[in-house]
Structure formats: structure tokens, C-alpha cells
SENUMAR-762804 format. One record per residue (C-alpha): residue number from 1; residue in three letters; x, y, z. Coordinates in steps of 0.5 Angstrom, whole numbers, plus 500, padded with zeros to 3 digits. Example, Ala and Ser with C-alpha at 12.3 -4.5 7.8 and 13.67 -1.06 7.14 Angstrom:
2
1	ALA	525	491	516
2	SER	527	498	514
This chain:
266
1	UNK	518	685	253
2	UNK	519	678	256
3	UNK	527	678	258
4	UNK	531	674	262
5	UNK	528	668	267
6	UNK	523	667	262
7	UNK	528	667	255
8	UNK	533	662	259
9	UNK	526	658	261
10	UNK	523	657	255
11	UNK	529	653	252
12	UNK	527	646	257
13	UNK	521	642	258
14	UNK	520	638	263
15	UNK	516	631	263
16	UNK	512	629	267
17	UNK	505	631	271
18	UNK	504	637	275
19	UNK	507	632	281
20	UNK	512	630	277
21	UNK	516	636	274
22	UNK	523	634	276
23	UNK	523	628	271
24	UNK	527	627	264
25	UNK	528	634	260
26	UNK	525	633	253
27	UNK	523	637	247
28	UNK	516	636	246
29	UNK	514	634	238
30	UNK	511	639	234
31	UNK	504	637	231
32	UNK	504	637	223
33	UNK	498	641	223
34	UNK	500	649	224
35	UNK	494	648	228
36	UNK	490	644	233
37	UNK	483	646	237
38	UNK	485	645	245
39	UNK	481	647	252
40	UNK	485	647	258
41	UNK	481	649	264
42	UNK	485	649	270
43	UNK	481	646	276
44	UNK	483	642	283
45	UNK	481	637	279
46	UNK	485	637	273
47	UNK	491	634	272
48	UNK	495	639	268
49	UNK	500	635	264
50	UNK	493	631	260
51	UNK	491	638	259
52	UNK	498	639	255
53	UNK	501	644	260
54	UNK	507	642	263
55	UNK	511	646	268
56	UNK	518	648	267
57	UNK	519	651	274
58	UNK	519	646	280
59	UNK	515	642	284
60	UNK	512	648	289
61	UNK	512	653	284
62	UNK	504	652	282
63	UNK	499	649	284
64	UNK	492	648	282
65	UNK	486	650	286
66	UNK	477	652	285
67	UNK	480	658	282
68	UNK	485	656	277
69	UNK	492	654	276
70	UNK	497	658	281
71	UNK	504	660	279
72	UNK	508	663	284
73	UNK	513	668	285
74	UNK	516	668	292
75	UNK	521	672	296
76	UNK	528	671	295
77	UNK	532	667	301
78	UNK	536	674	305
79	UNK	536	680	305
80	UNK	534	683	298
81	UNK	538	690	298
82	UNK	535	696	293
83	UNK	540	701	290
84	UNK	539	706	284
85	UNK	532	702	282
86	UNK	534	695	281
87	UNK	534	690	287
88	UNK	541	685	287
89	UNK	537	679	288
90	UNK	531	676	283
91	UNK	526	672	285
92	UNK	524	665	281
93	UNK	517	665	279
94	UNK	514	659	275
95	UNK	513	657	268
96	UNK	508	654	264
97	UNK	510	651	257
98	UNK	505	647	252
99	UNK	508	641	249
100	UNK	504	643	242
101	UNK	505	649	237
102	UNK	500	653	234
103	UNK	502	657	227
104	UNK	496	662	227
105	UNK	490	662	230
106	UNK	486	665	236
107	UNK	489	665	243
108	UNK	485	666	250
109	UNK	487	667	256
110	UNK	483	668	262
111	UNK	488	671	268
112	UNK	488	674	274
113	UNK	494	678	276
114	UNK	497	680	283
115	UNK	497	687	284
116	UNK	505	689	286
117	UNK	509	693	283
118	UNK	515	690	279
119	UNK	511	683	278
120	UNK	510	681	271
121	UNK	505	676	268
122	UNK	506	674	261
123	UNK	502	669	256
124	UNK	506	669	251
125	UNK	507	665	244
126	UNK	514	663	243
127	UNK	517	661	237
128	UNK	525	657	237
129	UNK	526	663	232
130	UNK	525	667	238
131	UNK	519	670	235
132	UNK	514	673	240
133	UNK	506	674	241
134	UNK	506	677	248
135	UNK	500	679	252
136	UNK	503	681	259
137	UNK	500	685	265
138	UNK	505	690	270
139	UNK	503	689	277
140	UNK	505	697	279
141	UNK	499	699	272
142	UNK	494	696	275
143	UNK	488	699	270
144	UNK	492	697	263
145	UNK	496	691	260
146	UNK	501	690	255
147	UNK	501	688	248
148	UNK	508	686	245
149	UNK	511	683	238
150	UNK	517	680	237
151	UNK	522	679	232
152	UNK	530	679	231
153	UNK	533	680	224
154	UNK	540	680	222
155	UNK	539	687	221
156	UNK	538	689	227
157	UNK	543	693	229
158	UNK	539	691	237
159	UNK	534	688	239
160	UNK	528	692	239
161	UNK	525	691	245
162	UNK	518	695	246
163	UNK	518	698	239
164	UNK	512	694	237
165	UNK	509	694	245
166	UNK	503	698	246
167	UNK	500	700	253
168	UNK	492	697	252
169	UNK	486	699	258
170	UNK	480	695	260
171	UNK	473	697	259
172	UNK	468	699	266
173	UNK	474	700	269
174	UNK	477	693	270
175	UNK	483	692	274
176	UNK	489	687	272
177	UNK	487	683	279
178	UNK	481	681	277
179	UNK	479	675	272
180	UNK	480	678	264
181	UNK	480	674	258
182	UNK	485	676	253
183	UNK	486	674	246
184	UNK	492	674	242
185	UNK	488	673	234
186	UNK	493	671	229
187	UNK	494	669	222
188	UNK	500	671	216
189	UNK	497	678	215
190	UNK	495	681	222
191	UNK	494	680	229
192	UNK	490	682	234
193	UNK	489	683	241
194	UNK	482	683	245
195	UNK	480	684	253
196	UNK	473	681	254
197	UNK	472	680	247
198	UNK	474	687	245
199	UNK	478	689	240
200	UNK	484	693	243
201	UNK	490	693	238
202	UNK	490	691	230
203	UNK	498	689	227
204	UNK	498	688	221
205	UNK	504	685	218
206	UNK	506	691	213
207	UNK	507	696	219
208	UNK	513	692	221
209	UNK	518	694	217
210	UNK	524	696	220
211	UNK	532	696	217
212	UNK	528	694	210
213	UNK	526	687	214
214	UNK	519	685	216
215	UNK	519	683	224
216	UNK	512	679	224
217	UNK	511	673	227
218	UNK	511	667	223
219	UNK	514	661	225
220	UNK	510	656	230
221	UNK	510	658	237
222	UNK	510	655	243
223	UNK	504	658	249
224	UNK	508	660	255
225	UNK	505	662	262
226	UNK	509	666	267
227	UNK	510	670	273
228	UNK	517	674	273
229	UNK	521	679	278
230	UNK	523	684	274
231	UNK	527	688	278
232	UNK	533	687	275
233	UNK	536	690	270
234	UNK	535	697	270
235	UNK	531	698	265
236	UNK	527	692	265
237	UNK	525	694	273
238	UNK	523	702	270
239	UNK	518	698	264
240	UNK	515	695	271
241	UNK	515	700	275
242	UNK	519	696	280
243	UNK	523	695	283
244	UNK	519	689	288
245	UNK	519	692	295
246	UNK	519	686	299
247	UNK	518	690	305
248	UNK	511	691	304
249	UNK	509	685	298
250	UNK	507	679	300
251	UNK	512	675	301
252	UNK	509	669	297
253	UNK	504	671	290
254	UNK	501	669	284
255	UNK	498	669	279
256	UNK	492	665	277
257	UNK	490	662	270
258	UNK	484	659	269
259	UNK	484	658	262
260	UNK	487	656	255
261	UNK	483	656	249
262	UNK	486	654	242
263	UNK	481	656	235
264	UNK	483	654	229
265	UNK	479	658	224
266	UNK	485	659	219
């Protein structure tokens, strides 16, 4: 369930490199093939825009450092009221998107996510159709993460947020702090989802028929990395486990990507 910032983000990419995000707004090119091979590890020494990242968020929202790409998510300006589990004020984290698509194929993710209830940290594939593959890690469920498929149909009388969400642990104990590997396996007929090369979730193409319509992702889509506030709306803030208390949170957190791959084998 990636809603709100991140929605509205996807809709604009920004060139430039990682030093230069507040250049023209551009929409990338899609490839002509369905998929192509990529390895993005993010280091001090990496530019991110040759990496085929590029940052929607501005300029001091990210960095990169000997342990990854950091995308930051800081306190708001003023003073932050609390009221019936929702804050008024949302914090802006940062965004990544690629400038290439994928049409099945299997995604990795390697992250470390902060531990602070209220934060979310998304990996997603989106499509322009709004179709979603989501895996995202909830910074107040500190030993599980999230799996997720999105996808409207005009015969949907809501959106169906959540319905295709499933709660996924880790092995040995793991916690969402440190660094895991997550892998998003996708092709015409199902999708898996994996932590640490395990397999964790199967969703099969045929177990999502709902109104007489099948909601499976089947358009190519685009990877987005983010870090979000989900403070707000109510119910966003209970999914999270929020609100943020910036009381007693970091006043400036992130979260960290070490690395992306792209695997063609379909």
C-alpha cells in the first residue's frame, strides 16, 4: 500500500545526476525489450545517475556513502501536533526512480531500513497504469516485512489496498535494521517474493480474480525507492504503526540501499 507522497512522486522524473536533480523534468525512454540485465551498487564512489537512478526528490535528500544510498526522511519545520492517531504535519522523504522499465523478471533489493514506528521503506515496481509490486518494511514491525500487489479495475467499486498484502518474517531472527536482500520474481503467471534467497510468498495470476477481473501486474513498470511518513491519513498511520513521535525519533533518519539487480530469465 504505497499512497500519497510516493503516488504523486512517481508521476515526475528529474535529470540530471545525483548533484544535479533540479535540472528539466523529463519522462524517461522505455527500452523496446521487456527486460534488460542491470547492476547498481550504490557506493561513495558511485555516480547514481550512470547507475540509471535518478533522484525525484531534492537535492539533500540522499546521499551515498561506504554503506549505500541514503534516503533521508527528516523532521518537519514547527511544531508537529498528534491528535486521534494521526500527525497534521507529513514529513517529504526521498525518492528514487529508474529511467528503465522491466516487464517480468527478478528484482533484488539489498536494504536496511530504520527502526521508528510510522516510517515506511518501499521498493516497489510501478507501472504508469498504476499497477504495483511492492516490498515494503514498516519501521514500528521491526521483525517482519511487507508484500503487496496492486492493481485497479474499472470494476472495482474501491481501491483495494492491502487486499493482496501479506505480513512476511525473517530467518535466524532478522530485523528490519539490518541489511536483507529482497527479491521481487515476476513473470505472466506468478510472483514471488524472497528475503535472503528464501522463498516467502507465491501469487499466482489465477488467485487474483475479484469482481470477474483479474488484478495481476502486467504492464512494465518502472523501480521506485523510497522512504515515506505515513502519519497521515488515519488509516495509512494504523497499517504503520504510527504515528511518527517526533518527540523521541531522530530528528533526521534513513534508509539505506546497497544495491539493485536486474535478472532476465523470462
Amino acid at each position: 500500500m504505497l499512497v500519497t507522497q510516493l503516488h504523486v512522486l512517481l508521476l515526475v522524473l528529474v535529470l540530471g545526476t545525483l548533484h544535479s536533480v533540479n535540472a528539466a523534468v523529463v519522462e524517461p525512454r522505455r527500452s523496446s525489450a521487456r527486460c534488460q540485465p542491470v547492476e547498481a551498487s550504490f557506493t561513495s564512489d558511485s555516480d547514481v545517475s550512470q547507475s540509471q537512478f535518478q533522484a525525484v526528490s531534492p537535492p539533500g535528500s540522499y546521499a551515498t556513502d561506504d554503506e549505500g544510498l541514503k534516503l533521508y526522511l527528516e523532521k518537519p519545520r514547527g511544531t508537529v501536533h498528534t491528535k486521534d492517531g494521526v500527525n497534521d504535519v507529513v514529513a517529504e522523504g526521498a525518492t528514487m526512480n529508474s529511467t528503465f522499465y522491466v516487464q517480468y523478471g527478478k528484482i533484488s533489493f539489498e536494504i536496511a531500513a530504520p527502526e521508528v514506528p510510522g516510517v515506511v521503506t518501499a521498493a516497489i515496481l510501478v507501472a504508469d497504469q498504476r499497477d504495483e509490486i511492492d516490498v515494503e518494511i514498516l519501521g514500528g514491525d521491526t521483525t517482519h516485512w511487507q508484500s503487496n500487489v496492486f492493481t485497479a479495475s474499472p470494476a472495482d467499486q474501491q481501491p483495494l489496498w492491502g487486499v493482496f498484502g501479506e505480513i512476511e518474517g525473517y530467518a535466524k531472527k532478522g530485523t528490519v535494521t539490518q541489511v536483507h536482500r529482497y527479491a521481487i520474481d515476476w513473470n505472466e503467471e506468478r510472483i514471488v517474493w524472497s528475503v535472503d534467497g528464501e522463498e516467502m510468498r507465491t501469487l499466482r495470476k489465477s488467485d487474483t480474480s475479484i469482481n470477474g477481473t483479474l488484478h495481476y501486474p502486467s504492464h512494465a513498470a518502472r523501480i521506485q525507492l523510497g522512504i515515506w511518513d505515513a502519519s497521515n491519513p488515519a488509516g495509512t498511520s494504523e497499517w504503520a504503526k504510527g504515528p511518527i513521535d517526533w518527540n523521541s525519533a531522530p530528528a533526521k533518519m534513513s534508509a539505506t540501499f546497497k544495491s539493485i539487480t536486474v535478472e532476465c530469465p523470462y
